[in-house]
MIVO-646123 format. One record per atom (N, C-alpha, C): residue in one letter; x, y, z. Coordinates in steps of 0.2 Angstrom, whole numbers, padded with zeros to 4 digits, always signed. Each point is the difference from the previous one (the first is absolute). Example, Ala and Ser with C-alpha at 12.3 -4.5 7.8 and 13.67 -1.06 7.14 Angstrom:
<sites>
A+0066-0028+0039;A-0004+0006+0000;A+0004+0006+0000;S-0002+0005-0004;S+0004+0006+0001;S-0004+0005+0003;
</sites>
This chain:
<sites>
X+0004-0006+0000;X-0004+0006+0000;X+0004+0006+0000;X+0007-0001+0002;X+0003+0007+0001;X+0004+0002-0006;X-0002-0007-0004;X+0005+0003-0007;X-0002+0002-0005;X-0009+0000+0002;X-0004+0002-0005;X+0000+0006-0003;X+0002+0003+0004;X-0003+0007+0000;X+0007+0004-0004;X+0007-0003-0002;X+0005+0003-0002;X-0002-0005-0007;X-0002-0004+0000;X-0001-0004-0009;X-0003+0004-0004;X-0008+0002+0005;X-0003+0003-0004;X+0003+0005-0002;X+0005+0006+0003;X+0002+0005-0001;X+0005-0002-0006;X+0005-0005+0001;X+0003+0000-0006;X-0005-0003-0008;X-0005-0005+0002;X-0004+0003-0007;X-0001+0004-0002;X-0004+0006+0005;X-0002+0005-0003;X+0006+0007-0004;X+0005-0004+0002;X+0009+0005-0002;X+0001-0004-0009;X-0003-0006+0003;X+0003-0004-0009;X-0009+0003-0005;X-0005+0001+0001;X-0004+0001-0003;X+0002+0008-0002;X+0003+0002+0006;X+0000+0011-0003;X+0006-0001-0005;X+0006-0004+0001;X+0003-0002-0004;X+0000-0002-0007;X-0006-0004-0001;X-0002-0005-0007;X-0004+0007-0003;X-0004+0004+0004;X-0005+0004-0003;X+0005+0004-0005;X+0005+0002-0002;X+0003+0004-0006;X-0001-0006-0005;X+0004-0004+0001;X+0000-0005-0005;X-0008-0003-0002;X-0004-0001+0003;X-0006-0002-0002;X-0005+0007-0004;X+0000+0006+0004;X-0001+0004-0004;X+0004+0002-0008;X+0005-0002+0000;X+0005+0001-0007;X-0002-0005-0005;X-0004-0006+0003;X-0003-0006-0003;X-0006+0001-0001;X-0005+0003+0003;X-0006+0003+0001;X+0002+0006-0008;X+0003+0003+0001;X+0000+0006-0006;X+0002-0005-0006;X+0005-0004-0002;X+0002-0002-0005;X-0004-0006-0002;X-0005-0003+0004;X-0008-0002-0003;X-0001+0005-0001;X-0004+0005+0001;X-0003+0006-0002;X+0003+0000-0007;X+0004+0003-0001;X+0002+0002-0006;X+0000-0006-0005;X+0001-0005+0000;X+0000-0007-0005;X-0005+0000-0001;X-0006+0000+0002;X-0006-0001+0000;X-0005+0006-0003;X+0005+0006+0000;X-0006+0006-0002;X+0000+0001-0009;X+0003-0002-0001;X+0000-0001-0009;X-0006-0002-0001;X-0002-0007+0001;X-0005-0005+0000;X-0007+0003+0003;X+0001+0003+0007;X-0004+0004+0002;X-0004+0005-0004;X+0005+0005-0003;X-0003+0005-0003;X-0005-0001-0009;X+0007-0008-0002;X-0005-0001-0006;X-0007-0001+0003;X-0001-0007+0004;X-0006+0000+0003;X-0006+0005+0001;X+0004+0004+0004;X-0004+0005+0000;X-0003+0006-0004;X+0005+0002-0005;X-0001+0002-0007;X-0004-0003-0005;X+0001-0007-0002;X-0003-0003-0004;X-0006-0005+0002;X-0001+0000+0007;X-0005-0005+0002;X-0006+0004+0005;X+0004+0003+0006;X-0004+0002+0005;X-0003+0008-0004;X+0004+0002-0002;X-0005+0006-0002;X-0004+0001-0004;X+0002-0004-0006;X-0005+0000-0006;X-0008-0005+0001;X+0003-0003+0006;X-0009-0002+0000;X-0003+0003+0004;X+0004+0006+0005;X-0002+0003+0006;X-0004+0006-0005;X+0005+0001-0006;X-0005+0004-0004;X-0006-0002-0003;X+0001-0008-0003;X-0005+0000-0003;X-0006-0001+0003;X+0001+0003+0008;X-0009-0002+0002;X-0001+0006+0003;X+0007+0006-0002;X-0006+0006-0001;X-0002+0003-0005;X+0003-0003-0006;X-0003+0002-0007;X-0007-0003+0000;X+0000-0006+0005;X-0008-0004-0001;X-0007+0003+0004;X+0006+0008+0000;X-0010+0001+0004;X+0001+0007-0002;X+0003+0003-0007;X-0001+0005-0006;X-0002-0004-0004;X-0003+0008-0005;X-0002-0001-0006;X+0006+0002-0004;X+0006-0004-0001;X+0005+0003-0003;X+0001-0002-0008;X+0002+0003-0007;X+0000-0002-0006;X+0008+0000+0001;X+0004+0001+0002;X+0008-0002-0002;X+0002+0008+0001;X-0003+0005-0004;X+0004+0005-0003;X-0005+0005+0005;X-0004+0000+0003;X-0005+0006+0001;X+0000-0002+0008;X-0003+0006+0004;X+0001+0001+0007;X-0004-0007+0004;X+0005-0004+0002;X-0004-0005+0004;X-0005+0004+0007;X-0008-0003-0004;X-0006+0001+0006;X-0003-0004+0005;X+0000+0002+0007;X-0004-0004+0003;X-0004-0004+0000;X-0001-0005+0000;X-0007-0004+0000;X-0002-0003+0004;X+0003-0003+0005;X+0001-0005+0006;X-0001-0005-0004;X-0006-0005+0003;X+0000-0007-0003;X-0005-0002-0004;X+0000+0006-0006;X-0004+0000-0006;X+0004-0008-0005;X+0004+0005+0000;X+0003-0005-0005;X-0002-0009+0003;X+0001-0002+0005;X-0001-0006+0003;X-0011-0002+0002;X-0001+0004-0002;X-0009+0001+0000;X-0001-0001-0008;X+0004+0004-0004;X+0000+0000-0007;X+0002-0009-0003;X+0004-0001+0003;X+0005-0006-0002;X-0005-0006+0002;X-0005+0001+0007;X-0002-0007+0001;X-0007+0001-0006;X-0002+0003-0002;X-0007+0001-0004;X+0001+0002-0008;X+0008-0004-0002;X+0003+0002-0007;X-0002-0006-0002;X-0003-0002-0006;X-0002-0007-0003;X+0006-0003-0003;X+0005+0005-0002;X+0006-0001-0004;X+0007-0004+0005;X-0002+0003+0006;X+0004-0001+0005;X-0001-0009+0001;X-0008+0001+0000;X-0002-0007+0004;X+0000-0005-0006;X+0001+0001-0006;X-0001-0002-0006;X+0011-0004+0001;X+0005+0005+0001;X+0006-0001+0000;X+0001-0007+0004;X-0003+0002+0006;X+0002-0002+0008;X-0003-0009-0003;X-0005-0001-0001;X-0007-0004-0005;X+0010-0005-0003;X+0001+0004-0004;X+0005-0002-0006;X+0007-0005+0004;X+0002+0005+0004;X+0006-0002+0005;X-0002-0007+0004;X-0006-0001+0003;X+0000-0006+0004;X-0002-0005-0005;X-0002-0001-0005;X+0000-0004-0006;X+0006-0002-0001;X+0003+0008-0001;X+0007-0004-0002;X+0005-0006+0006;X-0001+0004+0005;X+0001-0003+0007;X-0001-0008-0001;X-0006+0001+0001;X-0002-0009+0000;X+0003-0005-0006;X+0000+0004-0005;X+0005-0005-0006;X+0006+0000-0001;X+0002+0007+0003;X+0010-0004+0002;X+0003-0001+0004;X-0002+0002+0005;X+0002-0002+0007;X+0001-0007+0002;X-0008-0004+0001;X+0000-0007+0000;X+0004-0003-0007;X-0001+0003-0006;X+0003-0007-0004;X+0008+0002+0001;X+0003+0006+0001;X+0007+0000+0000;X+0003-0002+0005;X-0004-0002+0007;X+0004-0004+0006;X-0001-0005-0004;X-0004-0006-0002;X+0000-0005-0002;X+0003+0000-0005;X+0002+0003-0004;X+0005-0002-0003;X+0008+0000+0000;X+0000+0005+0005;X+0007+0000+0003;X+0002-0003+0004;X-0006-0004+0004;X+0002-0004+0007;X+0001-0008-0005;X-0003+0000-0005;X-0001-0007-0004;X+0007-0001-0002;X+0004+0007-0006;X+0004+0001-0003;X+0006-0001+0006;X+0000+0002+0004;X+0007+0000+0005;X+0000-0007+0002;X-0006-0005+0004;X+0000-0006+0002;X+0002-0002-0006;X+0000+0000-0007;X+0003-0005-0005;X+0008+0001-0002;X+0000+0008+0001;X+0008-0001+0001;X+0005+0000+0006;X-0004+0000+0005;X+0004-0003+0006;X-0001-0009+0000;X-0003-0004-0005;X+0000-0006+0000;X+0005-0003-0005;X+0002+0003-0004;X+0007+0000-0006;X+0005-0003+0002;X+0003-0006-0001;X+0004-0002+0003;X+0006+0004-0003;X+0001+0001-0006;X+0008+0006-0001;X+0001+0008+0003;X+0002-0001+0002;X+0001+0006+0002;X+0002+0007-0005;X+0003-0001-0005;X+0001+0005-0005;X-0008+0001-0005;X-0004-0006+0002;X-0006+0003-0003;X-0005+0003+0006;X+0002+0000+0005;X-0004+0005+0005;X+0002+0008-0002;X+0006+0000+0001;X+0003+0006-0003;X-0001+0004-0005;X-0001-0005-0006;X-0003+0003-0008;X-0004+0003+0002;X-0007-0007+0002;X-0006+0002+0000;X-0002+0008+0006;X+0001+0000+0004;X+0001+0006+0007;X+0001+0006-0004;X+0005-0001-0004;X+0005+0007-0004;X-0007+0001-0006;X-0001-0006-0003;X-0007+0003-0006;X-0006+0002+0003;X-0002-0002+0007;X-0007+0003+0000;X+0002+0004+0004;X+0005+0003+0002;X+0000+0008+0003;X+0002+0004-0004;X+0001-0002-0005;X+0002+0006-0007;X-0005+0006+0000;X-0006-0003-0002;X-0008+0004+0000;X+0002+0008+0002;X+0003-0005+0008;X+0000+0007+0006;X+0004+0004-0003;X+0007-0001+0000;X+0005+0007-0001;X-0001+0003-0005;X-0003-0003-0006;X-0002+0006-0005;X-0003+0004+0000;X+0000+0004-0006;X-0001+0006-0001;X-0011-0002-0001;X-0004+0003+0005;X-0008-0003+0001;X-0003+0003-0006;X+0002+0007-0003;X-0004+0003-0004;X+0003-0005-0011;X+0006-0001+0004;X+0003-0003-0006;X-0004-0006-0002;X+0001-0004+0006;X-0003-0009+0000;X-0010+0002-0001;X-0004+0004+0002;X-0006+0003-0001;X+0000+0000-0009;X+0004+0007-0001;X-0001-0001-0008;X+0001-0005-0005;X+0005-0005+0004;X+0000-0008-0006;X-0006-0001+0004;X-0004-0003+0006;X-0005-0002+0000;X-0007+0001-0004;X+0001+0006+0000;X-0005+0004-0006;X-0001-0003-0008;X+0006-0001+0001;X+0001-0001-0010;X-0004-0009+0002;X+0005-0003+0003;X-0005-0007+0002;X-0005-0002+0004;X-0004+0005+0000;X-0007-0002+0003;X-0002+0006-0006;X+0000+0002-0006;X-0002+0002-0004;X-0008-0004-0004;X-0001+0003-0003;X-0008-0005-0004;X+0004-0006-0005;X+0006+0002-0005;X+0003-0004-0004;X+0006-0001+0005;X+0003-0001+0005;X+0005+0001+0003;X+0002-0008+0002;X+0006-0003+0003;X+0002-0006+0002;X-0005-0006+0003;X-0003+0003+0006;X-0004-0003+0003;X-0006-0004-0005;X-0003+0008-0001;X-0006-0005-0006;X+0002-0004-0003;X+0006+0001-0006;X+0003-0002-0002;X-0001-0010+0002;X+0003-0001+0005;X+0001-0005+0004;X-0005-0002+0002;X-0006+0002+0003;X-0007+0000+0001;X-0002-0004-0007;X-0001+0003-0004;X-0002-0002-0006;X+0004-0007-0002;X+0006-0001+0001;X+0004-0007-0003;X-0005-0006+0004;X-0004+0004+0006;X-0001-0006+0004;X-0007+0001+0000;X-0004+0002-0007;X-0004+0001+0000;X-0006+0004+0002;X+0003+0005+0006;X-0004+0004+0004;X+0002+0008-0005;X-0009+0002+0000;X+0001+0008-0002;X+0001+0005+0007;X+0005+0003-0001;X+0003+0005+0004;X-0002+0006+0000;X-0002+0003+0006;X-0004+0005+0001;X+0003+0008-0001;X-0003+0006-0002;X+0005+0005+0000;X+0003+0002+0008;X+0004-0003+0002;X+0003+0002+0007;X-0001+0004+0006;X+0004+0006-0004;X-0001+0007+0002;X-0005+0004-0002;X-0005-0003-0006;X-0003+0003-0004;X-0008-0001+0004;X+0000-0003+0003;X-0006-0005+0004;X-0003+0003+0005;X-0005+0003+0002;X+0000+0001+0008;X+0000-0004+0004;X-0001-0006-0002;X-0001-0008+0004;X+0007-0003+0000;X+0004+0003-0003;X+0006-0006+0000;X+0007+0006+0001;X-0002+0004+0001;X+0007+0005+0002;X+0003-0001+0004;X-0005+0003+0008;X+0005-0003+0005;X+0004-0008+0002;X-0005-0004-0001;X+0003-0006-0001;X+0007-0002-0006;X+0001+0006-0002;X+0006-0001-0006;X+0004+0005+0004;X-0002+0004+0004;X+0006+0002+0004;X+0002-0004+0006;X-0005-0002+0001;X+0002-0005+0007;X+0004-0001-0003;X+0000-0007-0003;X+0004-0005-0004;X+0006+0003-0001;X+0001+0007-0003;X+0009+0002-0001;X+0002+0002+0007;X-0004+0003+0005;X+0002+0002+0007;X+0002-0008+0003;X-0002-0003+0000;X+0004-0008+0002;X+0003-0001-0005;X+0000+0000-0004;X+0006-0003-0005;X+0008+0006+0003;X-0002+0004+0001;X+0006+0006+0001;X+0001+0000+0008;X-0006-0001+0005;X+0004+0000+0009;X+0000-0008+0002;X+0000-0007-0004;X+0000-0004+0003;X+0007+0000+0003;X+0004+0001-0004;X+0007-0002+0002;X+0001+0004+0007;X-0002+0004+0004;X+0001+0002+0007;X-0004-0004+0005;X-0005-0005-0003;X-0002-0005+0005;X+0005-0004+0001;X+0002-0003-0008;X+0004-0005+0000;X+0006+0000+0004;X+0002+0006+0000;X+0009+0001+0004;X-0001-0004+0009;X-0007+0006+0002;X-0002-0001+0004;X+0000-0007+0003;X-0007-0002-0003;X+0000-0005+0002;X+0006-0006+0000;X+0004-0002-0006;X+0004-0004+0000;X+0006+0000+0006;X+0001+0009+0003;X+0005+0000+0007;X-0005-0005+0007;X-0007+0001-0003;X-0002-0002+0007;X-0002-0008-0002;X+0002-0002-0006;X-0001-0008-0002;X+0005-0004+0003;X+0007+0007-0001;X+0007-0006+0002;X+0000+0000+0008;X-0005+0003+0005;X+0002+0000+0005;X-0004-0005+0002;X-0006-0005+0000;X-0003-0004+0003;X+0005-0006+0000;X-0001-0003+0006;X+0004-0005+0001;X-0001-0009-0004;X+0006+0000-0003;X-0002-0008-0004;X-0002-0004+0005;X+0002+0000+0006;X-0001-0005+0003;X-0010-0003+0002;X-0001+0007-0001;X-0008-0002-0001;X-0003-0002-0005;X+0002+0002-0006;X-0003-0004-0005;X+0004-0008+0001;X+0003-0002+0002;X+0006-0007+0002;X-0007-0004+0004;X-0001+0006+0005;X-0004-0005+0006;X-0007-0002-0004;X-0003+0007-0004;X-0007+0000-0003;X+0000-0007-0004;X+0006+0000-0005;X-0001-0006-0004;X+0003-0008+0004;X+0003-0002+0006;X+0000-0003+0003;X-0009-0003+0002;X-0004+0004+0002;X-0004+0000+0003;X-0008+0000-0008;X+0003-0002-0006;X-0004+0000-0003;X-0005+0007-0005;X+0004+0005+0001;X-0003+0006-0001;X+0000-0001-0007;X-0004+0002-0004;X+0001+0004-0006;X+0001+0007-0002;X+0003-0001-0008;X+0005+0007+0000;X-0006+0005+0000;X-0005-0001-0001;X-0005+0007+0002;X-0004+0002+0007;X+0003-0008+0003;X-0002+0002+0009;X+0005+0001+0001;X+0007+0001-0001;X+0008+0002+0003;X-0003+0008+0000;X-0004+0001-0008;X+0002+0008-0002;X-0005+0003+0005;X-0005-0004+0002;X-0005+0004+0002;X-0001+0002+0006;X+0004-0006+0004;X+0000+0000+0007;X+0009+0003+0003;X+0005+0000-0006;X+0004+0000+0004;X+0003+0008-0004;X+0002+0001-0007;X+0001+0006-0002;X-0003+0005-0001;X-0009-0001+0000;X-0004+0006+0002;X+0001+0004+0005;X+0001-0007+0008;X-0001+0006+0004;X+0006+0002+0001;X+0007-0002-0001;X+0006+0002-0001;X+0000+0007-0004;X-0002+0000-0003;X+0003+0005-0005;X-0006+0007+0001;X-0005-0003+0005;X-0004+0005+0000;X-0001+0006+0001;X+0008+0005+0004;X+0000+0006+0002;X+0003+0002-0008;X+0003-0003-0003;X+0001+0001-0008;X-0007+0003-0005;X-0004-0006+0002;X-0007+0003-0004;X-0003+0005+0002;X+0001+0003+0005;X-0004+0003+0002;X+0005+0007-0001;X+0004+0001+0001;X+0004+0005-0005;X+0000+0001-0008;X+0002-0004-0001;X-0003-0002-0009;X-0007+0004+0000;X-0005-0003+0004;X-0005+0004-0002;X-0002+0005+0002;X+0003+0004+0004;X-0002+0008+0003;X+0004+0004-0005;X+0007+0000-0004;X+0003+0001-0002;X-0006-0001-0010;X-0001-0006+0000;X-0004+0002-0007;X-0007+0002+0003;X-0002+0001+0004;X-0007+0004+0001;X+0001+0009+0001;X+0005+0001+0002;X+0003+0004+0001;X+0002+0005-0009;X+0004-0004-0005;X+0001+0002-0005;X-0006-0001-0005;X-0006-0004+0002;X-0005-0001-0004;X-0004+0006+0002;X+0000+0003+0005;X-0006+0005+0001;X+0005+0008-0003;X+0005-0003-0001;X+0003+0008-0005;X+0000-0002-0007;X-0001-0003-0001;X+0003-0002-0009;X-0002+0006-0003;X+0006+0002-0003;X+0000+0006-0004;X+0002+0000-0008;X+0007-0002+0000;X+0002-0003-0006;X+0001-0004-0006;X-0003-0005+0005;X-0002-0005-0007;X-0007+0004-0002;X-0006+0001+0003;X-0004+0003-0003;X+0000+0004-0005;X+0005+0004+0002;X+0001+0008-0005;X+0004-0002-0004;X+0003-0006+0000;X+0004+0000-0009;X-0004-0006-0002;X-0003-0005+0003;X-0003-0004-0005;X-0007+0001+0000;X-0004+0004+0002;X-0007+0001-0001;X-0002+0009-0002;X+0006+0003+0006;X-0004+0007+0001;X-0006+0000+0002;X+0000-0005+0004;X-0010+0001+0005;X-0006-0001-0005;X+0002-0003-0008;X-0005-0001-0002;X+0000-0006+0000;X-0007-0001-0007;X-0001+0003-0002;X-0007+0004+0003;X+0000+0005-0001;X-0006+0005+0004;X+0003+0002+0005;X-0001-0001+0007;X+0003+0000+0009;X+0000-0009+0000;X-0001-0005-0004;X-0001-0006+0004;X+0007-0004+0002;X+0005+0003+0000;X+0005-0001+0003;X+0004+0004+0003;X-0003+0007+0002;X+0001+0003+0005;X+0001-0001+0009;X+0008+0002+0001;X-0001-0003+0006;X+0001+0005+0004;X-0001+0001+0007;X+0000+0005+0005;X+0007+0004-0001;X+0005-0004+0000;X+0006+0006-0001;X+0000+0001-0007;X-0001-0002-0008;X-0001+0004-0004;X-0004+0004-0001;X-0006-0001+0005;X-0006+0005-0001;X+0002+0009+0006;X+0006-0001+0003;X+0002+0003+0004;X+0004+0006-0004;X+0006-0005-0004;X+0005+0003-0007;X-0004+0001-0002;X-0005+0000-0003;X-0004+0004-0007;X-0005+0006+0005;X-0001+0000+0007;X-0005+0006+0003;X+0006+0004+0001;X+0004-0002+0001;X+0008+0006+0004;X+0002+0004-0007;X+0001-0007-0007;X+0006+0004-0005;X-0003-0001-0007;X-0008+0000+0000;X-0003+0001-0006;X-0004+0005+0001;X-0006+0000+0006;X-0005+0004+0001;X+0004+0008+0004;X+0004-0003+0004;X+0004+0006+0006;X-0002+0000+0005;X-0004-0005+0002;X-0005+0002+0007;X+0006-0002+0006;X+0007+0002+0002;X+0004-0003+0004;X-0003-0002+0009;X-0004+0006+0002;X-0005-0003+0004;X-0004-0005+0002;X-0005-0001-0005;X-0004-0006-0001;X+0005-0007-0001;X+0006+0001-0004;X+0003-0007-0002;X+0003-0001+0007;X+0002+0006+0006;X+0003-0004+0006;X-0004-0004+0004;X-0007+0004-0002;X-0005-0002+0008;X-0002-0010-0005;X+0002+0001-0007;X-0001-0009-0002;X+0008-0001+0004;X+0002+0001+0000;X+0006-0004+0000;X+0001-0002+0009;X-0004+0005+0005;X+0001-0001+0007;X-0007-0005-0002;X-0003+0001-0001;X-0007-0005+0000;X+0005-0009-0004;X+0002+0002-0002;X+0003-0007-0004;X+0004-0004+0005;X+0007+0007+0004;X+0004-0003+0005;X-0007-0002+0006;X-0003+0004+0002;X-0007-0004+0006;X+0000-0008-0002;X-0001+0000-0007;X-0004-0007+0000;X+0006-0005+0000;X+0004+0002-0003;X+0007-0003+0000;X+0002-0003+0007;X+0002+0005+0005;X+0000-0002+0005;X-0005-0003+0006;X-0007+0002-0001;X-0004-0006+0000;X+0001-0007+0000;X+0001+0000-0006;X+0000-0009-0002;X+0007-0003+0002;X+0005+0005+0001;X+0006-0002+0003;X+0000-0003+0008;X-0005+0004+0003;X-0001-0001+0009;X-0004-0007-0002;X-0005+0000-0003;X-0006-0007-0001;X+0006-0006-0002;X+0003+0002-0003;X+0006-0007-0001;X+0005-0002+0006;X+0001+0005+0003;X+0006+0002+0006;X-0003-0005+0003;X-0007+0003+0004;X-0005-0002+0005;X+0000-0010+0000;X-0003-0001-0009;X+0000-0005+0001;X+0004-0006-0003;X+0006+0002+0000;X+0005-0006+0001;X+0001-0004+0004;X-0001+0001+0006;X+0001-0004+0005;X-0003-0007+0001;X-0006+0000-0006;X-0005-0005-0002;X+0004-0006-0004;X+0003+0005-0003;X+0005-0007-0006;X+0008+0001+0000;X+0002+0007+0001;X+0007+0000-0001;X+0003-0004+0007;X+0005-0004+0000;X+0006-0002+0004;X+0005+0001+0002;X+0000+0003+0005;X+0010+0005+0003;X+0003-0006+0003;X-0003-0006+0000;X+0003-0003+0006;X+0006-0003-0001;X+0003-0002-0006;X+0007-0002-0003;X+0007+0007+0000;X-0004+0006+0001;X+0003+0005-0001;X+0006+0001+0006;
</sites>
């Protein structure tokens, strides 16, 4: 007890001590970190902090931004054109979201089952190609081939099917961009997935097929729920990218023909930089992130139903 009371005191000499030097450590985080900081806050934090004061003017781009409060958002929920987009984008949703997991979680399990190793690698390196390209460039060749006389019909017709005008259709547009949108992001499920194929242990599938399993109860009982914090990324990530789709639209359809491929973010670019309404296009774009993040918590929420942490 009696040597208590000088210990503490020589702590408290080694902490006033350390404080320059931790201070000097304290400022030189500070300074590494404010580059990063600042882009941040320059190109992220501010411009949306602007764009939801522009969403409650009547502003044209060029002329005095006007007060309106939350016209623009009373305006936006009673736009038929709006709900007509919004209509467009979950269509789209439900057609490539669901088939580009399943084809990316099918495509990855077939080449994690490859016994050569050099053909995992082709294969890996060819379906992530899609991705690093250039999107407006790979959009314009898809154009030429989903054309009325283009490749596909082409091929349709060998097989005896008449081929519909694609983008020409109002029934079959979006589905012809689903179709390039998976054909163009499957390769980021696949990488995905394939990191989280090599992690599950062989020795289960060793036990499973000891025990009789077949190879679609190994997959269903033992690499579903394994791999399952991976699906569930996969899918937030293309649920996420499907409720913005902007580019494939606007170079393979341009939102027709009419609006009937119109989707909420191109219906957004055409009220902001064809009409001028920069106003109105913010309060769609905070009404878009609303629903966005909506569906994001309703996924969050219900994970816990099927996805699996317990391997992790």
């Amino acid at each position: 007890m009696q040597n208590a009371a000088p210990l503490t005191t020589m702590t408290a000499r080694k902490k006033r001590r350390a404080s320059p030097m931790r201070r000097q450590e304290t400022l030189l985080a500070a300074l590494l970190i404010l580059p990063s900081t600042l882009g941040i806050l320059a190109f992220a934090v501010l411009p949306i902090a602007a764009s939801l004061g522009i969403s409650l003017t009547d502003w044209g781009g060029l002329s005095k931004p006007n007060f309106v409060g939350l016209q623009n958002y009373a305006t936006a929920l009673q736009d038929p054109r709006a709900t007509s987009a919004l209509s467009h984008t979950l269509i789209y949703v439900l057609l490539a979201v669901p088939t580009g997991l399943a084809i990316s979680l099918t495509l990855a399990v077939w080449i994690n089952n490859l016994k050569a190793g050099w053909l995992r690698t082709v294969f890996r390196t060819v379906y992530y190609l899609p991705m690093v390209t250039i999107g407006v460039a790979v959009a314009l060749l898809w154009q030429v081939l989903l054309a009325p006389q283009g490749l596909v019909n082409l091929i349709l017709g060998w097989l005896g099917v008449h081929g519909p005008n694609w983008l020409g259709s109002p029934s079959w547009v979006l589905p012809a961009v689903a179709v390039f949108s998976v054909w163009q992001g499957s390769g980021q499920g696949i990488i995905l997935f394939l990191a989280s194929l090599a992690s599950v242990p062989k020795d289960l599938y060793e036990a499973a097929q000891l025990d009789g399993a077949k190879p679609f109860e190994a997959f269903r009982y033992i690499t579903l729920p394994m791999i399952s914090p991976t699906i569930f990324l996969v899918l937030v990530l293309s649920l996420i990218g499907a409720l913005q789709v902007f580019e494939a639209v606007l170079v393979l359809s341009g939102g027709g023909p009419g609006d009937s491929s119109t989707t909420v973010a191109l219906y957004i670019y055409k009220t902001a930089f064809t009409f001028f309404k920069m106003g109105y296009a913010s309060a769609l774009a905070w009404l878009l992130a609303v629903i966005l993040i909506g569906l994001m918590v309703i996924q969050w929420r219900n994970q816990s139903k099927w996805v699996n942490y317990d391997q992790i």
